[in-house]
N, C-alpha and C positions, 0 to 999 in steps of 0.2 A: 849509244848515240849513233842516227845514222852515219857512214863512214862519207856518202858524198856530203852532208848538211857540213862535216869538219873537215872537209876539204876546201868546202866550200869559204866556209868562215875564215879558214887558215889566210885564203888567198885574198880576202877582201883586207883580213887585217896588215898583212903585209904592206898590200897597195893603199891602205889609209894610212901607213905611215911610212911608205916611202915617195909619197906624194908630197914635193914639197913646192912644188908650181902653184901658184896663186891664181886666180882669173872667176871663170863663170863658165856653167856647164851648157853644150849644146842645145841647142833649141828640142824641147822635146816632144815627140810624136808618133802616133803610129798610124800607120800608110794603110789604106781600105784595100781592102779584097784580102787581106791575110790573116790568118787566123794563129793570134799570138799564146804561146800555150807557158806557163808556170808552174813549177815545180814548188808546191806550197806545204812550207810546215811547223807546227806550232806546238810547243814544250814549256808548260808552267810546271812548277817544285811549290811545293808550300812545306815549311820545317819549322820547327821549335827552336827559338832562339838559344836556349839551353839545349846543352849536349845532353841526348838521351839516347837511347838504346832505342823507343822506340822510333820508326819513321816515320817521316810525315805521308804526304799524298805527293802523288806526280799525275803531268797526264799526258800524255804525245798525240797530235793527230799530225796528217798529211793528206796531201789532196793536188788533183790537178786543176788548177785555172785556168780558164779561158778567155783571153779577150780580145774584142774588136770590134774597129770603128764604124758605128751607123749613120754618122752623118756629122759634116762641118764647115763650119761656117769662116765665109772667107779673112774674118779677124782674129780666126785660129780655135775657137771653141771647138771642141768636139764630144760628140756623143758618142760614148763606151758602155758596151755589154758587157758585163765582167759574170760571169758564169761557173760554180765550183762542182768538179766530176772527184765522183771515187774516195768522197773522204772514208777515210780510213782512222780509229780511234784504240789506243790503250793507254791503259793504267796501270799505277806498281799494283805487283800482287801484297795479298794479306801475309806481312811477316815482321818479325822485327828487323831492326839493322844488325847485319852482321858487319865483318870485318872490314870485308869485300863483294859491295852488292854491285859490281859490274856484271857479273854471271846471270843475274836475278831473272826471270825470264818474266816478260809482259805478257798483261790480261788483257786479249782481242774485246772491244767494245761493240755487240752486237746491237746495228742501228735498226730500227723501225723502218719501216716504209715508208708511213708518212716524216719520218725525219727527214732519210734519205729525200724523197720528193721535193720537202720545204727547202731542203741545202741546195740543190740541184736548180731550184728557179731563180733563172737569171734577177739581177741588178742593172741601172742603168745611173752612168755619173756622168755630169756637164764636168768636163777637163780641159786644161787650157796650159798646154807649158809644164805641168807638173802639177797647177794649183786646180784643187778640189771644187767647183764652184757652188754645184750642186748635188743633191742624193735622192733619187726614187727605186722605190719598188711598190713590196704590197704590205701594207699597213697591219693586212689581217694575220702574218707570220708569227710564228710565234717571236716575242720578243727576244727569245734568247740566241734564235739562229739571225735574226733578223742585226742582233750587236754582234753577232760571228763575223758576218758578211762587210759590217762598218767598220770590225778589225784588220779585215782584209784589205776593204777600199782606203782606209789610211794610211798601207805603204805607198799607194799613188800618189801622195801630197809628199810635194818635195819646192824647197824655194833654187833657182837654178845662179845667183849668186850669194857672196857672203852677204851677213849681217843678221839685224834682230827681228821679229816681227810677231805677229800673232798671229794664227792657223789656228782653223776650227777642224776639228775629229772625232772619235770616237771619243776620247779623254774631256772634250768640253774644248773652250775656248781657252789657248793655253799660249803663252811668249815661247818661241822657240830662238835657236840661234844655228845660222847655218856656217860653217867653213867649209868652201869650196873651192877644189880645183877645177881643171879642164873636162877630167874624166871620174870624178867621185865630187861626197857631198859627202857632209859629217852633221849629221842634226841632232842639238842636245834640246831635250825638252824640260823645261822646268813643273814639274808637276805641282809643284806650290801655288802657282800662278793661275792654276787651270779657274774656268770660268767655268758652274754647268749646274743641270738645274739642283735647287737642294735636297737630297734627302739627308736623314738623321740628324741626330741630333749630339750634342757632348753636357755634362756635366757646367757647372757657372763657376765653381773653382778647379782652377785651370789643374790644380798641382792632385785632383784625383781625375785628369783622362790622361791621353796617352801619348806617346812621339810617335810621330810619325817621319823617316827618312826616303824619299823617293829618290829614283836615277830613272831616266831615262837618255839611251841615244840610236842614234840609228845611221848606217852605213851606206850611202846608194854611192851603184857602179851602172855608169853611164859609156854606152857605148853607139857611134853611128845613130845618134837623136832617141834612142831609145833605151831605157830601162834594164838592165840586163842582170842586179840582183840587187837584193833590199836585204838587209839585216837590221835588224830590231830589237834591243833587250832592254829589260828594265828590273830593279829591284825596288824592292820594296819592303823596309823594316819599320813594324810596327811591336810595340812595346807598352809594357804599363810604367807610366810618367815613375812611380814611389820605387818600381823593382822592373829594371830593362831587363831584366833575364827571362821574365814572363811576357813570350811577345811570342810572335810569329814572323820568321822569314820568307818574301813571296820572290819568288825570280821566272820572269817570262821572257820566251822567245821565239820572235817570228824570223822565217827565212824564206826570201822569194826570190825563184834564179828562172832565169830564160833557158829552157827544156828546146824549143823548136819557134820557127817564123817564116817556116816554109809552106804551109797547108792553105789552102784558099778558105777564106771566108762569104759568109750569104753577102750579100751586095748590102750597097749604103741603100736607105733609105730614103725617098725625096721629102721636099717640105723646105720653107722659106727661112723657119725659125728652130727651133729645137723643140718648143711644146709641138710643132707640126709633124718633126720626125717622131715624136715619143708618142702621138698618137697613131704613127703608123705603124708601131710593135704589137705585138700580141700579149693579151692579160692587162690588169690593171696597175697603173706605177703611179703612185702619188708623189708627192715631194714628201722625204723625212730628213729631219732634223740628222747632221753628224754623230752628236754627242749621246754616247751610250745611254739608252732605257733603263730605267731599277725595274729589277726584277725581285719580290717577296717570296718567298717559299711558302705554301700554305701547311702547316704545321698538321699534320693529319694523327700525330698519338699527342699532342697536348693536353693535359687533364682541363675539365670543362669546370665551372661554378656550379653546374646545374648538376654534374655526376655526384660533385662532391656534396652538395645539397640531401641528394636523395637518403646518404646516409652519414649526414650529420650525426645526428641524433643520438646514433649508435657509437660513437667516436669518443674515446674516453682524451679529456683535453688535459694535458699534462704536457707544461713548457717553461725550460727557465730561461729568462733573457738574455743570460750570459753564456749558453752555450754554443756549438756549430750549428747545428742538429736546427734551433730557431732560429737563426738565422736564414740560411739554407729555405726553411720552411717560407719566410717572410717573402724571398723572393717569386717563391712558387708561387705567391697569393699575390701578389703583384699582377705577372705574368697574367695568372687566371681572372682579375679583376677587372685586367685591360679588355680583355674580351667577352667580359660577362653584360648581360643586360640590367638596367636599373633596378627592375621586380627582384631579378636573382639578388642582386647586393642589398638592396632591405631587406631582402627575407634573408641574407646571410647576419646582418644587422643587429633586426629584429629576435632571431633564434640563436644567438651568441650566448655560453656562458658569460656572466659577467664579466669575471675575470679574462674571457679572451674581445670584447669589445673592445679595448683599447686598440689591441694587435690590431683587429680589422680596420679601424678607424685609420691606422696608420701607412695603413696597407694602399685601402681607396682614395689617400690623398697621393700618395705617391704614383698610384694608376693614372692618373689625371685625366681618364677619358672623360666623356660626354655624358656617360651612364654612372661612372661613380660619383663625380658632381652634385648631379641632381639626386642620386641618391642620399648624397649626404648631408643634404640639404633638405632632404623630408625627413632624414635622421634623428638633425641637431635642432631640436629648439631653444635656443639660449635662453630661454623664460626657463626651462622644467628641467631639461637634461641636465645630469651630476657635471658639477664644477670640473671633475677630474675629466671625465670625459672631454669636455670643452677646452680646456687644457691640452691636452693628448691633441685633437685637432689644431688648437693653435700653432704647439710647437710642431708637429710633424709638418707644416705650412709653412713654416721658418725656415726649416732646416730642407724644404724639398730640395734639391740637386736640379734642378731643370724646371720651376715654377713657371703654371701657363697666366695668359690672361685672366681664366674663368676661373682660377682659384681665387684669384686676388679678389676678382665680381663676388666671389661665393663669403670672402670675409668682409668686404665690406659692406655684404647685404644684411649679413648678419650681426654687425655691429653697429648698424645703422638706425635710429631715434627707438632702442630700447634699454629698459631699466636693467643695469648688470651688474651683479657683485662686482667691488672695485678691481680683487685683481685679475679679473674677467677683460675688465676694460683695461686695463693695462697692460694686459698679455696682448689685447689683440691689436694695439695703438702701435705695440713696440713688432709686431708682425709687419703689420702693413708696409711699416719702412723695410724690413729683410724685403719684402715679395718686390715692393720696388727697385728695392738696388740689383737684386738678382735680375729681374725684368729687364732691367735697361742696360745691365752686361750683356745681354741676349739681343740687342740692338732696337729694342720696343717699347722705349722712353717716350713714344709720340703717340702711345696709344691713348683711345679713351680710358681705360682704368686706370693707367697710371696716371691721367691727369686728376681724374678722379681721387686717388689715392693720395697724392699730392697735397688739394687742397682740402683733404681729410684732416691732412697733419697740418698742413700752412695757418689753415681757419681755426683749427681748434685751438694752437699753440699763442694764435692773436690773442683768441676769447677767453685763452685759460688765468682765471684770478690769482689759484692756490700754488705755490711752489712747488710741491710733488707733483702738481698737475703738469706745469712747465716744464719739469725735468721730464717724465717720462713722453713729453712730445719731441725732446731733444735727442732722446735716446731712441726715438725712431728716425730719425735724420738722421744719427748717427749710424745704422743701418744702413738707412738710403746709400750714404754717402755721395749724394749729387753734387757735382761744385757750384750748379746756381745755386746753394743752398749756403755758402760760406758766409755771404754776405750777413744771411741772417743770422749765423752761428757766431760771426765778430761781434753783433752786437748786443745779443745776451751774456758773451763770454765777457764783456767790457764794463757794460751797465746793470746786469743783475747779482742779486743778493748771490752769497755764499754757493749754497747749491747749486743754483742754475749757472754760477758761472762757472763753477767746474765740471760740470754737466758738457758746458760747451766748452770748454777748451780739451776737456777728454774727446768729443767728438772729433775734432777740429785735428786729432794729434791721428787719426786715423788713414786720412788723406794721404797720399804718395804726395814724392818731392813737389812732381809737377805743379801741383796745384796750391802749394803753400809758395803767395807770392810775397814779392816788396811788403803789398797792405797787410796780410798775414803776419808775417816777421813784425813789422813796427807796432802792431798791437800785441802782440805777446810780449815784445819790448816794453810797452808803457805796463802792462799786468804785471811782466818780473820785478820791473826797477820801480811800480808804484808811482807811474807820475801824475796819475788822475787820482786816486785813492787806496782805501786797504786792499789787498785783497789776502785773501784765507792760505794758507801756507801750501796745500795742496796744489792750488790753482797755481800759485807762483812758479809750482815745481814741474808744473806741465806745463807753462810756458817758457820755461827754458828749455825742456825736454824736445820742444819742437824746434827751436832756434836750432841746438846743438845736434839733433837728426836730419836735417831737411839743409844738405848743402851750406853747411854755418860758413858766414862770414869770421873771421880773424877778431876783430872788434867783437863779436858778438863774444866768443869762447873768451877774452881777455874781461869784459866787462862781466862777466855772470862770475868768475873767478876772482874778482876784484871788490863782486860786492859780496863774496862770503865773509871778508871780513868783518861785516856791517850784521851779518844775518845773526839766527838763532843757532847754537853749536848743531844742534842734531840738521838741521835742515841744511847748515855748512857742510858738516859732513857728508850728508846724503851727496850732494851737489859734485864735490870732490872727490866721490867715490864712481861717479856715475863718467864724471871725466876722466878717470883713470884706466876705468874700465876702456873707455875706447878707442886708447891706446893699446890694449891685444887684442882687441877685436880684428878680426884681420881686413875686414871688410864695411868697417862702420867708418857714414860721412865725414867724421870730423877727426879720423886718426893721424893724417898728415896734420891739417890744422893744430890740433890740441900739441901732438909731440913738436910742431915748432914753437907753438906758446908757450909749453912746458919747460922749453930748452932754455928761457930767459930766464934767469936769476931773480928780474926784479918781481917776478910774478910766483915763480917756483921758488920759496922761499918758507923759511921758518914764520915768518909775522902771517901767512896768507894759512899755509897748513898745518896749524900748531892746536889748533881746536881737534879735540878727537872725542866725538860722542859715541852711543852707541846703534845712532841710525845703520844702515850698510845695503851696498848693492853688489847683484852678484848674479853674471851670465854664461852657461857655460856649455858645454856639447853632451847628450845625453850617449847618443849613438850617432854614428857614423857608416856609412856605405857610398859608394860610386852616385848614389841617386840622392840618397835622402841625407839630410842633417837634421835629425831634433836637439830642441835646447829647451833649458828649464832657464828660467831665471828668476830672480828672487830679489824684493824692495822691501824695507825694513824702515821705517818714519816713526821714531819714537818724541814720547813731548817732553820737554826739558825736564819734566818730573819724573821723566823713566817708564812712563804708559805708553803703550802701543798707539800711536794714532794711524798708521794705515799699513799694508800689508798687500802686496801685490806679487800673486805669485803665478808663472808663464809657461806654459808648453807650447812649444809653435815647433814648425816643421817649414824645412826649406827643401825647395826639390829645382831644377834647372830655370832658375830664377822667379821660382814663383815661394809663397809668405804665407802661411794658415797659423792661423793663432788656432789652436785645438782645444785648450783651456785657459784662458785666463781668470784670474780668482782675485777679487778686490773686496778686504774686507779695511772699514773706517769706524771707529771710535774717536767721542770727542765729549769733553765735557769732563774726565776720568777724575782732571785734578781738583774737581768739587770737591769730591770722595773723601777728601783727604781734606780738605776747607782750603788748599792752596787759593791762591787769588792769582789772576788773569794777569798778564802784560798790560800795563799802562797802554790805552788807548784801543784795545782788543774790547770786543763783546765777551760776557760770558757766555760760552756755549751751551745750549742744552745738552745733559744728557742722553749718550743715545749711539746704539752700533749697527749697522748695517752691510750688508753684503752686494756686489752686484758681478755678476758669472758671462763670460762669454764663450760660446762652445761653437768651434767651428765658424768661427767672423761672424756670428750671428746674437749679440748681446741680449740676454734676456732682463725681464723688468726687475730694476733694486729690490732687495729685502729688506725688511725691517725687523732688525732680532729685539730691539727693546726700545724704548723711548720714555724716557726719564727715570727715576731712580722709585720707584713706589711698581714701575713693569720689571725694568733689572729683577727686584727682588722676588716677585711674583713667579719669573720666569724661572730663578736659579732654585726655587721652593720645590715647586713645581716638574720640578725637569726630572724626568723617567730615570734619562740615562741609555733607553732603547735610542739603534741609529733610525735617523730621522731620511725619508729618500726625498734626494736633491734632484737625481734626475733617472727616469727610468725608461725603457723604449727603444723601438726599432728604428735606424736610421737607412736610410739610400745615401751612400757618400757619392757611388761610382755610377753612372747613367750613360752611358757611350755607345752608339749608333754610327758607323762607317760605311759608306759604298766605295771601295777605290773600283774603278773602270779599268781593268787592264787594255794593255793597245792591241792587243790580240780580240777585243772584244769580251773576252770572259767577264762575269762580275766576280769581284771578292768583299765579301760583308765584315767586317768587324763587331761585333758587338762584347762591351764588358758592362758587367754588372757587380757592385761592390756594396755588401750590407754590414750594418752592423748592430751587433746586440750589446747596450749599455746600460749598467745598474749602478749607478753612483750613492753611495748613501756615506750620512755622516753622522760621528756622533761627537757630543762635549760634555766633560764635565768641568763644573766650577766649582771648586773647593774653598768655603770663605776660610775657613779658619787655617789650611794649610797655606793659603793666599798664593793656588795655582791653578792657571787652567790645561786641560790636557782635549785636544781636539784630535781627530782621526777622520780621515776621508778615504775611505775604500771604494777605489771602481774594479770593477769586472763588466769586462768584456770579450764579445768574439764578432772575428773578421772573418767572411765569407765573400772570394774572391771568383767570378766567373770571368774567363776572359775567352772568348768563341770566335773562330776563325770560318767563314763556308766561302766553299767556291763554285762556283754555279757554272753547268755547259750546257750545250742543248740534250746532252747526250750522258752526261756526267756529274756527279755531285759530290763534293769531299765537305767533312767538317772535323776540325781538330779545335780542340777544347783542352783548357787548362783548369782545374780548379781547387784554390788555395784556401784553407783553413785554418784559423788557429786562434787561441782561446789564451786568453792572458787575466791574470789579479795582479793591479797598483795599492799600494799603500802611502800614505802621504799623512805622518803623524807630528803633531804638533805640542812641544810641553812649554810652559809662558808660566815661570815664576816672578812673581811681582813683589815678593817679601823680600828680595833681593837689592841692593841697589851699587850698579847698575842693575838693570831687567835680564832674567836668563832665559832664555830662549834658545831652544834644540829641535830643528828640524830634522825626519827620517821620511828617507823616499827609498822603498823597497820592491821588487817585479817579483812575482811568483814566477816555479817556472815553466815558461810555454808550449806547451805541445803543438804541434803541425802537422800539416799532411796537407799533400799534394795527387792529383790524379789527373793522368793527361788519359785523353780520348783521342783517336783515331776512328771516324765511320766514315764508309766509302757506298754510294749507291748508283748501278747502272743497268736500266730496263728493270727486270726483276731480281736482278741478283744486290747483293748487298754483306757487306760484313761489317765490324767493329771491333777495335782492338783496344784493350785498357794499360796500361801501368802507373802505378803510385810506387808514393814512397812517405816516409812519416819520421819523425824524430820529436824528440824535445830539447830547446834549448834550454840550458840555467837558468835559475835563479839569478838575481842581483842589487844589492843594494848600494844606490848611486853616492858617490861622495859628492857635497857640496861644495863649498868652500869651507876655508881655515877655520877662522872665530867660530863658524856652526860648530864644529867636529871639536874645540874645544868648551864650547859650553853643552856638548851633550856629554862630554865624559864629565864636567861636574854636577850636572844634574842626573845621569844615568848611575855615577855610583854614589850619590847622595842616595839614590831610591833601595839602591843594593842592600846599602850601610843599614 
């Protein structure tokens, strides 16, 4: 470092804190005819948040400023030439870290002429006091020296006493706060607050982008009405939201000290006003905007559509969806799609193996340009194209990470007054709500499509006769998740039959606290305690489920406790199991609640939990790290006969205050104790027989299954059944989508970009044993994470990019054994991890004029295997059913 810049700095930090005088700083100005000279210099680091051997990038430049007064006006505005001579520019050399890189010696950045030239044309800023009023030059600079120079003119902005306010600069429109004494200022800037124009974009769930921690402050030393040095730093750590250790450190800093104030300057300027002095300069000065330019990199080796086109052909296509490898690939064809023209993506389409049409299909929805659109849309005709395909586009539209408008246009052109196999239309009813709710997290709730969208589902849901028709318009709402939509969701969940009202009170249990209000609670109330009529055991149990999550009143927790004595044992049970649980829960609604409920005798008592079925609930921590918490949880609703009637099983992921359900699994049977000639509860309907599934992946619920429907399909189906796994879900997803500009004060730009894919092969299989009277189910996913997270720093003169990228490849097991000749029912749950391989590879590339290098390092390991314990009761009825099989 240079030795005056930490001399420099030594002495201002002193005098910022031995400054302990209050007040307001001098009038501030600079006097015409003098020619005010600066000593300017500027130092960004960019590093790996992780400790690694290798280094990031650094840059140094310096330079002298020149400024002085052209002209001003008697209410104190003044017009200033700010002028920079002799920048001068290095970077670290190509090496790794050693022990001690203070020795390291810097790489001279040889400037161009015309750089030189562009740095060297003066600026001119309307000033007053300190405050910035206005900025000209010349519009046609290049953008990047041209945010050099608005780095520079934003150490002149200073407020000259305390307090709060907002200042426009280089950064945007940003609240700052000054502490001031007589002879200094201390200016903290909140970068959170900045105001400026948008670029990029992020991910719609929050818990796959990224933290962002900013600081900025800044030191001014005032001396005799005039400026006499400016210190400036700022950091900035950016990190990925699931794993902070994958991030980038940015720390910049500017230093501007008064060199001389002795030298005469050209004379002022005449003129009445300040456009009449700025007309008397030479060249052309427009007004510009403070707030730093985006500046794009044009990607000069990116692989084209149309390269890879030429030798399709010849391409032997061979990809499995659970590896890195396609992953990795998916994202390329992203990248390359976003840039491709519409001829190219039909003819990549059109000329697909079969087998990789899907890929591509999934690929161009996540492109979301203006070309794949319409491509995909001369693509797909929903009359002819295979089911599977139209599928493949549905869900890849669901599940986009950043859905635009014209996707949502594209699905509802396409499902608009044509004949579609049902679960066609079901798939794409149960879409349109995802695209909405994503949409209006993105602040675009007022557009036309989504009004459009809207009254897709509003109209339909009026006009729908059949019950699975109603349910799966509820189940796009439940998507949506809009709270003008409650209203309508109370009164299906109140007044409709069976299905639809569990349909809507499952919706309804989706909503954050906020929006579950008084009216909310009082109809869950009447649906628990039954004060208008039946309702179906299920339903009952999700409206308590909402009472007892969403800020429960004391009365509510004593009253749902009060009336399990009145209930059925298994659905007592559940109830009492689900309040005990959230008692260790450490951070669920109602744990102070329940444990002061609990602590009463008249309630905690043998008469209230003396029923012990074999329903059960059960939520617990899979893994743990600084960032993330996964949890499995597990509901278990048996019918007083000892039949399973529903089964609700939970992966979610908690990351700094944000909730993704990643799988949730709802399977329902009813009707079972026909089977058996059992007869119905007094005043109950007979149920049909009948089981059904419904899956949510990623907060994005897809449309129910229908495994059988009455006992002549059961049998057909159990005849019938292969035994081969049957695939549940297959495909490429975009989890991570993240676009960043931070504006440094120095002017530099720093880009973020992360991009997160993944490859998912979920298949399942079951057998049903009549005569051993067990079922045995298995759900196998494989998949792989492929994790880009890119850092660039853009100069006029310099360019760095450091890049991270994370891989790794994992098999779940999830087996299921349900003996029913048993009584009670035995049931043995196994959740098992193969074990995961990784690898990591960080990038280091530096480019300045012609010269350029790159530097790599990885690293790769496997973690274990593992298999999760659940709770108790499971882990003793798998050792009686695991060595009954032995035996």
């Amino acid at each position: 470092m240079n030795p005056q810049a930490v001399s420099g700095y030594i002495c201002l930090l002193c005098l910022s804190l031995g400054s302990t005088e209050q007040g307001n700083l001098q009038q501030l100005l600079f006097q015409p005819g003098i020619l005010y000279q600066y000593h300017y210099s500027l130092d960004v680091q960019l590093d790996y948040v992780s400790k690694l051997s290798l280094q990031g990038s650094w840059l140094k430049a310096e330079a002298l400023v020149q400024v002085h007064r052209l002209w001003r006006h008697q209410a104190g505005e003044e017009l200033l030439q700010v002028q920079i001579q002799n920048l001068k520019a290095q970077h670290a050399p190509e090496h790794k870290r050693s022990k001690d890189d203070a020795g390291d010696p810097s790489v001279e950045i040889a400037l161009s002429q015309e750089t030189q030239a562009e740095l060297q044309q003066p600026v001119f800023i309307s000033w007053n006091s300190g405050k910035v009023k206005a900025f000209y030059g010349d519009e046609a600079e290049s953008p990047l020296i041209l945010n050099l120079k608005r780095g520079l003119i934003s150490l002149l902005q200073v407020q000259p006493h305390s307090g709060t306010a907002v200042e426009e600069d280089v950064s945007g429109s940003c609240q700052v706060t000054y502490a001031v004494s007589n002879d200094s200022a201390t200016k903290t800037k909140d970068l959170l607050s900045c105001m400026k124009p948008k670029f990029g974009f992020a991910s719609v769930n929050k818990i796959f982008g990224v933290q962002w921690q900013p600081t900025s402050k800044s030191l001014y030393l005032v001396k005799d009405n005039l400026i006499q040095s400016v210190l400036a730093e700022e950091s900035h750590v950016v990190s990925l939201g699931l794993k902070s250790t994958t991030g980038v450190k940015i720390n910049s800093r500017q230093h501007l000290e008064l060199v001389s104030s002795s030298m005469p300057s050209p004379a002022e300027v005449p003129g009445q006003s300040l456009e009449d002095a700025l007309a008397g300069t030479q060249g052309k000065h427009q007004p510009l905007g403070m707030a730093c330019l985006h500046y794009r990199r044009v990607c000069t080796h990116c692989p084209s559509l149309r390269t890879y086109l030429k030798s399709f052909d010849s391409q032997k296509v061979k990809m499995d969806i659970a590896k890195a490898s396609t992953t990795w690939q998916f994202q390329r064809f992203i990248q390359m799609l976003h840039r491709a023209k519409k001829r190219d993506i039909l003819q990549l389409l059109r000329k697909a193996p079969e087998e990789m049409v899907s890929f591509f299909i999934e690929a161009a929805v996540v492109a979301q340009s203006a070309a794949s659109m319409a491509a995909l849309s001369d693509f797909l005709d929903f009359s002819k194209t295979p089911k599977s395909l139209l599928e493949t586009f549905l869900h890849a539209a669901a599940f986009s990470p950043r859905p635009s408008e014209e996707l949502l246009s594209l699905v509802l052109y396409k499902l608009q007054g044509k004949q579609l196999a049902p679960e066609i239309w079901e798939t794409g009813i149960v879409v349109i709500g995802s695209l909405i709710g994503k949409l209006c997290r993105q602040k675009l709730c007022g557009s036309q499509e989504v009004e459009r969208g809207m009254e897709t589902i509003l109209q339909g849901l009026g006009g729908a006769e059949e019950e699975p028709e109603v349910v799966i318009y509820l189940v796009s709402l439940r998507n949506a998740l809009l709270p003008e939509t409650i209203p309508t969701l109370l009164h299906y969940a109140e007044e409709g039959p069976a299905a639809v009202a569990a349909a809507a009170v499952a919706a309804l249990q989706r909503f954050p606290t906020r929006h579950i209000s008084g009216e909310v609670k009082r109809a869950m109330r009447r649906i628990f305690h039954e004060k208008r009529k039946s309702y179906e055991k299920t339903c009952r149990l999700a409206a308590a489920e909402i009472l007892l999550d969403n800020e429960p009143l004391p009365m509510d927790v004593i009253n749902i406790l009060l009336a399990t004595k009145e209930l059925e044992t298994e659905m007592a049970t559940l109830l009492q199991l689900k309040v005990r649980n959230s008692l260790r829960a450490e951070h669920h609604p109602a744990r102070k609640i329940a444990k002061d409920v609990m602590s009463d005798p008249q309630i905690n008592n043998y008469n209230y939990f003396s029923k012990a079925g074999v329903s059960s609930a059960f939520s617990g921590p899979l893994t743990a790290t600084q960032d993330l918490l996964s949890t499995f949880g597990l509901e278990l609703l048996f019918t007083e006969s000892g039949f399973l009637r529903k089964s609700l099983s939970d992966f979610s992921l908690l990351s700094h205050g944000h909730r993704l359900r990643v799988a949730q699994v709802t399977i329902e049977a009813q009707g079972m104790e026909s089977m058996l000639g059992e007869n119905t509860l007094e005043g109950e309907e007979e149920p049909e027989l009948m089981a059904g599934m419904s899956a949510t992946f990623f907060d994005v619920q897809l449309r129910p299954v229908v495994f059988f429907q009455g006992y002549t399909d059961l049998m057909a189906k159990v005849l019938l059944s292969s035994g081969e796994p049957t695939s549940v879900v297959r495909g490429n997803l975009l989890l991570m989508d993240h676009h960043q500009v931070i504006p440094l004060h120095s002017g530099l730009q720093v880009v973020v970009k992360l991009q997160g894919g993944l490859g998912l092969d979920i298949s399942a299989t079951m057998d049903v044993s009549i005569w051993e009277q067990e079922l045995k189910n298995s759900i196998n996913t494989r998949g792989s994470l492929a994790i880009d997270f890119q850092t660039e720093l853009d100069a006029p003169f310099f360019q760095a990019t450091m890049r991270s990228q994370t891989e790794l490849e994992t098999s779940i097991y999830f087996d299921t054994v349900l003996q029913f000749s048993a009584s009670p029912v035995l049931m043995c749950l196994q959740l098992r991890e193969d074990q995961v391989p990784y690898r990591e590879i960080f990038t280091v590339s530096k480019s300045s004029g012609s010269q350029s290098s790159t530097v790599r390092k990885g690293r790769q390991g496997t973690m274990a295997g593992q298999e999760f314990a659940l709770h108790g009761a499971n882990s003793k009825a798998c050792n009686l059913l695991l060595t009954a099989d032995e035996e």
